[in-house]
Phi, psi and omega in degrees: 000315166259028178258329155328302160301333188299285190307325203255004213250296186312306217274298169323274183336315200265332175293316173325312176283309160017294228263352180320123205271140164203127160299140155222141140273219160274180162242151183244187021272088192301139165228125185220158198254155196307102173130349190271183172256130181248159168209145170247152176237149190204167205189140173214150168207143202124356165253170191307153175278159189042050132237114153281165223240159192245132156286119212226121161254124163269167168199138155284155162247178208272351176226039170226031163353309186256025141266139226243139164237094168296116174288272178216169161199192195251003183244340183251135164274325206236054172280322202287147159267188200267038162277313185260315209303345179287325176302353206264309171290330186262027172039038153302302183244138200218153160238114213255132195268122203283335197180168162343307194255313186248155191210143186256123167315148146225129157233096151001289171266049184323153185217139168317309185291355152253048172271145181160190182283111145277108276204120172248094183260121159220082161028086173293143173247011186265165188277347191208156189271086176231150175076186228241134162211009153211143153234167170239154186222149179278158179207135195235135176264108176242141193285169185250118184242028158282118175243142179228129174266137115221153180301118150301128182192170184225159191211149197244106185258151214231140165267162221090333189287183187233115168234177185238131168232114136339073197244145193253090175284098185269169142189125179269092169216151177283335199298152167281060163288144150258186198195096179293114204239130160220176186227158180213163193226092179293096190292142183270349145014272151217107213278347183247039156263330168104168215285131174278107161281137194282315206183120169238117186312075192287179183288336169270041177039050197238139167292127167239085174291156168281192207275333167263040184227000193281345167294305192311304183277357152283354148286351204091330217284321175252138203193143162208105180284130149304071167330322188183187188306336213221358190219134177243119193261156160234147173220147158212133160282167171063058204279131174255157190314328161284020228233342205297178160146193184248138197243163160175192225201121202220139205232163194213127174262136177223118160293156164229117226273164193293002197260349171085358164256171177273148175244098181285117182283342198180131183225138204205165161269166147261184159281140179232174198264141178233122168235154187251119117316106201247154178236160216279160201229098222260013174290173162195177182228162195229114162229125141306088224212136183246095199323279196239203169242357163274136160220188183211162194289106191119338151280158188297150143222161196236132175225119185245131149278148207208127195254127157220092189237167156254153197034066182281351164314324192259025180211152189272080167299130170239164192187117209231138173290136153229132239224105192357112121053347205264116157289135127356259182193150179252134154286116163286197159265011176256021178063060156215137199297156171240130184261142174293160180305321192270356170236008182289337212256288188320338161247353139342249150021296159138025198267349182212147184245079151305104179217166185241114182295309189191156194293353166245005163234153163275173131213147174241111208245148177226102162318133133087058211286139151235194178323327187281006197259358186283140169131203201286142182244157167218110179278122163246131176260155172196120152273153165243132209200152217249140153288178190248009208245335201099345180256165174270130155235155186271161175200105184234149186213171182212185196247168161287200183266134153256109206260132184249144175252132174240123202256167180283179183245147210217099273246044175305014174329143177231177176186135174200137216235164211169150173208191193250001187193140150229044138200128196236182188275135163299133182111322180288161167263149169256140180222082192284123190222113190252108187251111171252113178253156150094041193245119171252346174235202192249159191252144196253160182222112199240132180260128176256167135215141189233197176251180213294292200312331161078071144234172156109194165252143186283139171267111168313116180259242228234160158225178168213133169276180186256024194233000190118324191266148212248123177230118199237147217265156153028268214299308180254035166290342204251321169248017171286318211292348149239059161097343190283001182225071198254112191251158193192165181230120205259321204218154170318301187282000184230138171250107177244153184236143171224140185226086175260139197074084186279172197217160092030314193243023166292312206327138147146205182237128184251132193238118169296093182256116171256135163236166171237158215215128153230156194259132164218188176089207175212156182281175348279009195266055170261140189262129167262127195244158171247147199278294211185132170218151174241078269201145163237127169231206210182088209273168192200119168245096181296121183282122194268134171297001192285310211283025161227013210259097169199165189245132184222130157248174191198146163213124191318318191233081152267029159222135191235163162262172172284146177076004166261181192255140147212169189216130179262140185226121161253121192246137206228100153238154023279182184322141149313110181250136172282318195285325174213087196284152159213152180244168195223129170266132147294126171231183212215139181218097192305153159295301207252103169173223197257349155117331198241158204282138179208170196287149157267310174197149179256125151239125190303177165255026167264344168108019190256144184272146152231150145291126176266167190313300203277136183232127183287139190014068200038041196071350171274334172211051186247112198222151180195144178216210188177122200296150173326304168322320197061030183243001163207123165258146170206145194258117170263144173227145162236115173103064151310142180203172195306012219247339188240352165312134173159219200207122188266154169199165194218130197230134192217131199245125192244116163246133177265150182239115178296166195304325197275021185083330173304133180242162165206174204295150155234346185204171156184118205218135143245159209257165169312167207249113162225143179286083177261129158281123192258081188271148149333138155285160183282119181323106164270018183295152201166127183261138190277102166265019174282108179294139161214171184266126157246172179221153188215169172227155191306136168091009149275190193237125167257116178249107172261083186293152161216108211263126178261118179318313202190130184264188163272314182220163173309287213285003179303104165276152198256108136247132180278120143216140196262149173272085157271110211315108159268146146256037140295154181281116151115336192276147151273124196318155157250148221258110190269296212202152165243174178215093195288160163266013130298337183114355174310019202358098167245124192299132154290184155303316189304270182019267182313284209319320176232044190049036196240086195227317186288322195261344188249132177235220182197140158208174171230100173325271170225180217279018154204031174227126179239190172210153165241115186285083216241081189291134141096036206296165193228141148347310172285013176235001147308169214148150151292123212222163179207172184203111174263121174253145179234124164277108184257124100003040202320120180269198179276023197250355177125338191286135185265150202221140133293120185277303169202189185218157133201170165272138172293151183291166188262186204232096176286093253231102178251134172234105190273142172280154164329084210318136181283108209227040157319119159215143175249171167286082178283012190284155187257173206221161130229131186230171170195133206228140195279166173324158213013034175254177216262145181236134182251114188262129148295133143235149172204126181241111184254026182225122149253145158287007170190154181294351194252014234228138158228140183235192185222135216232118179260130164251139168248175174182143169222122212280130183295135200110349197248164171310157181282321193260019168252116173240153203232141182298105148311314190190150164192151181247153201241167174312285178346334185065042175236108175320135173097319223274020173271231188302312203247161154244089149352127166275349181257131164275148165295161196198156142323336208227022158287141177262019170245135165247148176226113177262186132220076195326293166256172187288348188255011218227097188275162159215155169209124145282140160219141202254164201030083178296169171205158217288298153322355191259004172325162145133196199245127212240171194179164171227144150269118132308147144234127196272123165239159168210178219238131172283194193251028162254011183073032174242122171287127206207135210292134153249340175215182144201162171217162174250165208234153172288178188270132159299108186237138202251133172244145161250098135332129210252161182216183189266137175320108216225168179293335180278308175285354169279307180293309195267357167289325170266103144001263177349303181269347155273357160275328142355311192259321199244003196241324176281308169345296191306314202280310167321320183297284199306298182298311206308270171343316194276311176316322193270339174274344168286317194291312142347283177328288171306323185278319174246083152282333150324320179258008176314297211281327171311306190307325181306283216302269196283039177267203190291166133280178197263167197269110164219202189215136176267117206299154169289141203273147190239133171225152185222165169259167187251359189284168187264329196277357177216138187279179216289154165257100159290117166227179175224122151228102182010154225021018133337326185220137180233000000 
């Protein structure tokens, strides 16, 4: 029971689906070409019956997918947007309804812009919605690039003729298309049956004719070739009168659609041709032709028959020679001759010539014509020609008789000899050439040599039998077999003799003999008779290479610089013979060595180099060559240097070589001696030789240039050496410093002598300015100062040459002290200070001669009561800046209890006070300077002094008081006013200690109200402020208060 249910459960199910609504289109991806007509097919099924279904079409493009562009449908009129709807009213685009169910797409036009998803939309007409109600397929637009060609032309035809038409089928596309080429023929006949086809290429590259051409092309009659990729031939033969009309040719592109059918994409014509078929004229004529109709025995004859028809390639000629009545030979139509009995052994022989030249001439040629060949000639023709019954008939026709005459033969030989030289070289070849004319059989040829005079007895050299064969005499028989002797029959009429390697004993006159030869009788039992002969000779004289055989060298530059090229040429005459070859050496004779000549290089006489012991500028620039002719070698040398300066010579050894290969000497010549000289180059060297003055001041940096002008070579090195100038008569410069042109350094004698070792130095500015340096320079290093340049030179072997030197102008060299530009402050004074007040003396120097300058500084005074020129030393300071150490000695020594302070306030500005004046200290003051300065050896040395104008000092004298007493004595005022205190302070301090211990509870009370304090005022300290003089400690009244 329940499997009963399954099935009937199974049996619901499977009708449901049955009954399931489905779309279906074509399937894609459809590819079609731009401008065709496309159609989709669309198809539905699954729905109730007898109702028909409405079609609805879209189209996506590929660069919008989800946008819908409505095309057309069958149930809506304004269904299309305005992309399509105009296409749509112009019936561009239709929807053609196949039946109820199915409906055909049609777009006329394909357009690029309508590639894209296209959409089959159908409306349910069912009460419920089951299944599929649209589908879709891709559709690709590719443009269309099928070109189909042929030459429009119009041609005029024989009928029987062939003809061939060209079409040339292009096409660019990536798609996998084929492509179906056929041709056709609008007959002008009958022009309104429309074009026949002849024969179609198909796309699977199978012939298809059409139905009236399918005999023709299974004969052959008809062929359409594929030439190459892109061009297609038709050819037809055996063209007929229905055949005229206009041709062309028409191609088809095809695809395959993913449904496995073909598809046309695109189909196109050529242009056409028109040909007119003229029909055939089936008569023809027969002519015989002849140069001439005399002959003489032994000469050729020629007889051409000449078919003159139309279209004779295509119709079947035969043609049989006749000879009285006798035959010759018959020719079919496959061209292949039947000969008569009586000629076969004569073209055996190579004596008769059958030939069919072209289809309408023959030709009969007969060698070696003889008297019995004289009389009548005759061409006979017979066609054969096919009925429409199937049967044959003959049509024969003939030429007229042509009468050839034949005379017996009567001998005109000529004979003329030529050579290539009539005097040639030993080695060389002779070579001879005998042209025998006017000749009708065949002819023999004998070579003599006799001596020059062409007496004595003649030597067989060579003979040609008249059949060819070469036979060569005694004397060369021996040097024929190796090659040295050769005869030939270069042309019918030229005989030639060649002698290679020649000897000496070639020399003399060589004589060139013909005989002619003619055949008579029949074969086979032919007598050979002689005609005639003629002879030429030819006298030739071999030159022995010894007595001309010598050598010479020669060079363009027999002098040279170091680093130049020269070339040596050795000419070796006469020209290089391989039979009697030389080989030739360079020898070499140094300047400088032991005197003999010894080799440089070889060239053999097989053509291989050798080196010899002695090798020129190491083998490296030694180069040698040597002309095709082999008659100049030449030795090069490059960057000459001393090693190749001597005497060059070429020594050349001459060998002959016999027929059997042996060789042995023949000569030995040397050449003239040349001399090369390898010299130094000539110095362009130059020194800036303009004298000048310099002036320094001592202790300065002294700079001497040395300027070079002009080298010899980029590669010039330099050694500098300077020079100081003696003008004494007689003395020699002396040598300060070097400079090698390595870059060495060396010191002179000058130097040491005059301590400058420490102070001079040398650079090199740039590579032609060099200096000299005189650091901290001395009075003593005035002078005349020069520069000698030397030019060093690399030669080639690497060794540096002084090449030349010069000298430079001389530098006159002052080194001077400073000028002396001391000046003191002369205006004069008066001051006047009462007793014990203080006298302030000024010096003031508002001039020095250098910045470096220190001085020493004197006060004088001359005291009233005393001579006007006795002034007595006050005070002096030294350069050192050490009291005393100046000019002078002070009558007051310094002290503590000196009453002169010495400032210097500024670097120009000296002071001197002297405190508590006194009445004695009256009179007229000065200062004396002295400038000193420290030379570049560390010695001080005086350069000026001046005087300050005069000072004249009055002292007021006053009365004696208890304060001026007091404060007049050191003593007694610290006595009075200074010492008390510090005893008072200690007193004091003792008792507050002793306090202290005693009462410490109460200390700090007892502090408070204790003594007051005490204190000492420090003593006044005066200094000078200057760094050059030390500080000045005095006590002078109010110093302690």
């Amino acid at each position: 029971m329940d499997i009963k249910w399954l099935y009937i459960a199974f049996a619901v199910f499977v009708s449901s689906c049955l009954a399931q609504r489905q779309v279906t289109v074509q399937p894609g991806p459809l590819i079609r070409t731009e401008g065709s007509h496309v159609t989709i097919w669309c198809n539905v099924t699954g729905h109730k019956n007898g109702v028909e279904q409405d079609f609805e079409w879209s189209l996506y493009l590929y660069s919008s997918p989800d946008r819908e562009i409505r095309i057309v449908s069958t149930s809506q009129q304004n269904y299309a947007y305005a992309l399509y709807s105009q296409r749509v009213n112009s019936r561009e685009v239709y929807i053609e309804r196949l039946s109820g169910d199915s409906a055909l797409l049609h777009i006329t036009k394909i357009q690029a812009s309508d590639q894209g998803m296209f959409e089959c939309y159908t409306p349910n007409t069912d009460s419920k919605y089951l299944g599929s109600y649209s589908a879709r397929t891709n559709l690709t637009v590719i443009p269309d690039t099928l070109e189909v060609t042929a030459t429009a032309q119009t041609l005029s035809k024989v009928e029987g003729d062939t003809l061939q038409l060209s079409c040339e089928v292009t096409r660019q596309t990536s798609q996998h298309t084929h492509v179906s080429v056929s041709w056709f023929l609008h007959p002008s006949d009958d022009p309104g049956s429309g074009p026949r086809d002849l024969v179609t290429l198909s796309r699977d590259f199978v012939l298809r004719p059409g139905g009236q051409y399918r005999q023709r092309l299974s004969s052959g009659d008809l062929r359409l070739d594929k030439t190459n990729a892109t061009s297609y031939r038709l050819t037809i033969y055996k063209l007929q009168p229905a055949d005229q009309g206009e041709f062309y040719c028409e191609a088809s592109e095809w695809i395959q659609d993913p449904d496995r059918s073909w598809y046309s994409l695109t189909r196109k014509e050529s242009e056409k041709t028109s040909v007119t078929v003229q029909p055939t004229d089936r008569d023809f004529s027969i002519q015989v032709t002849t140069e001439r109709r005399a002959y003489t025995a032994g000469e050729p004859l020629e007889l051409r028959c000449t078919i003159d028809a139309q279209n004779v390639p295509e119709r079947f000629f035969s043609v049989s020679w006749v000879f009285s009545s006798s035959s010759i030979a018959l020719i079919g139509p496959s061209a292949v001759p039947l000969l008569g009995p009586n000629y076969v052994k004569r073209e055996a022989d190579g004596l008769l010539t059958v030939r069919k030249e072209s289809p309408s001439v023959h030709l009969l040629k007969l060698q070696r014509l003889l008297p019995e060949d004289s009389g009548k000639y005759i061409c006979r023709v017979t066609e054969r020609e096919k009925t429409l019954t199937g049967e044959f008939i003959d049509r024969s026709k003939r030429s007229r008789n042509v009468q050839i005459t034949v005379t017996p033969l009567r001998s005109n030989i000529s004979v003329w000899l030529s050579s290539n030289s009539s005097e040639i070289m030993e080695g060389e070849t002779i070579q001879l050439s005998c042209i025998v004319n006017n000749t009708l059989g065949p002819v023999s040829v004998s070579w003599l040599r006799m001596n020059k005079d062409g007496v004595g007895p003649a030597v067989d050299v060579a003979s040609v039998d008249r059949d060819g064969t070469v036979t060569h005499g005694p004397t060369f028989r021996e040097r024929s077999t190796y090659g040295e002797v050769r005869v030939e029959r270069t042309r019918p009429d030229t005989f030639t003799l060649s002698l290679f390697n020649t000897l000496p004993t070639d020399d003399g006159q060589y004589r060139c003999s013909a005989t002619e030869w003619s055949q008579t009788g029949t074969a086979p039992d032919w007598i050979w008779q002689q005609i005639g002969d003629e002879s030429a000779a030819k006298t030739i004289t071999v030159k022995s290479i010894e007595s001309v055989f010598f050598v010479s060298a020669s060079s363009r530059t027999p002098s040279v610089t170091f680093g130049d090229s020269f070339d040596l040429q050795c000419i070796v005459k006469p020209r290089h013979n391989p039979n009697v070859p030389a080989s030739v050496t360079w020898r070499f004779q140094p300047a400088e060595g032991d005197g003999e000549f010894r080799d440089l290089v070889t060239f053999t006489r097989d053509g291989t180099l050798q080196w010899g012991e002695q090798l020129l500028g190491l083998g490296t620039r030694t180069t040698v060559d040597r002309t095709a002719t082999n008659t100049n070698f030449r030795l090069s040398v490059t960057r000459a240097g001393r090693k190749e300066a001597g005497t060059y010579q070429c020594a050349a050894l001459l060998y002959r070589r016999s027929y059997d290969g042996n060789w042995s000497t023949v000569a030995n010549r040397t050449s003239n001696l040349l001399g090369i000289s390898v010299l130094q180059p000539v110095s362009k060297l130059q020194v800036h030789k303009i004298n000048q003055s310099l002036q320094f001041l001592e202790d300065s940096r002294v700079r001497v240039n040395c300027s070079i002008t002009s080298q010899t070579s980029p590669e010039s090195q330099h050694a500098v050496l300077w020079y100081a100038h003696k003008t004494e008569p007689g003395v020699p410069d002396e040598l300060l410093l070097k400079i090698e042109h390595s870059g060495a350094f060396e010191y002179g004698a000058y130097a040491e002598e005059e301590r400058l070792r420490s102070r001079v130095q040398s650079e090199r500015l740039s590579p032609r300015l060099y200096s000299l340096t005189l650091h901290r320079s001395e009075t003593s290093d005035s002078g005349t100062y020069y520069c000698r340049v030397e030019e060093w030179l690399m030669d080639p072997e690497g060794a540096w040459y002084r090449l030349a030197q010069d000298d430079s102008g001389f530098t006159h060299v002052v080194v001077r002290q400073p000028v002396a530009k001391l000046q003191v402050e002369e205006a004069e004074s008066n001051i006047t200070v009462p007793e014990d007040g203080s006298i302030r003396l000024g010096c003031s120097i508002p001039s020095q001669s250098s910045k470096d300058s220190r001085f020493s500084v004197s006060w004088y005074v001359n005291r009233q009561g005393q001579e006007e020129d006795d002034y007595q030393c006050v005070f002096s300071i030294g350069h050192d800046a050490v009291f005393g150490n100046g000019n002078c000695s002070p009558t007051e020594e310094p002290g503590p209890n000196s009453r002169l302070q010495f400032e210097r306030t500024t670097s120009d500005l000296y002071s001197l006070t002297i405190q508590k004046a006194r009445s004695r200290d009256a009179g007229n003051y000065y200062c004396h300077v002295e400038e000193w300065l420290l030379n570049p050896r560390n010695a001080w040395y005086r350069l000026a002094t001046n005087n300050s104008g005069v000072t004249i000092v009055n002292v007021l004298w006053q009365e004696s008081t208890l304060q001026s007493v007091v404060c007049s004595n050191d003593s007694l005022f610290y006595f009075v006013f200074f010492y008390p205190f510090p005893i008072f302070g200690i007193l004091l301090i003792a008792v507050l200690l002793v306090r202290y211990k005693s009462r410490s509870s109460s200390k700090n009370q007892e502090g408070k109200n204790g003594a007051p304090l005490l204190w000492i005022k420090e003593p006044h300290l005066s200094y000078s402020p200057t760094c050059l003089d030390p500080p000045a400690l005095s006590l002078h009244p109010g110093s302690v208060e």
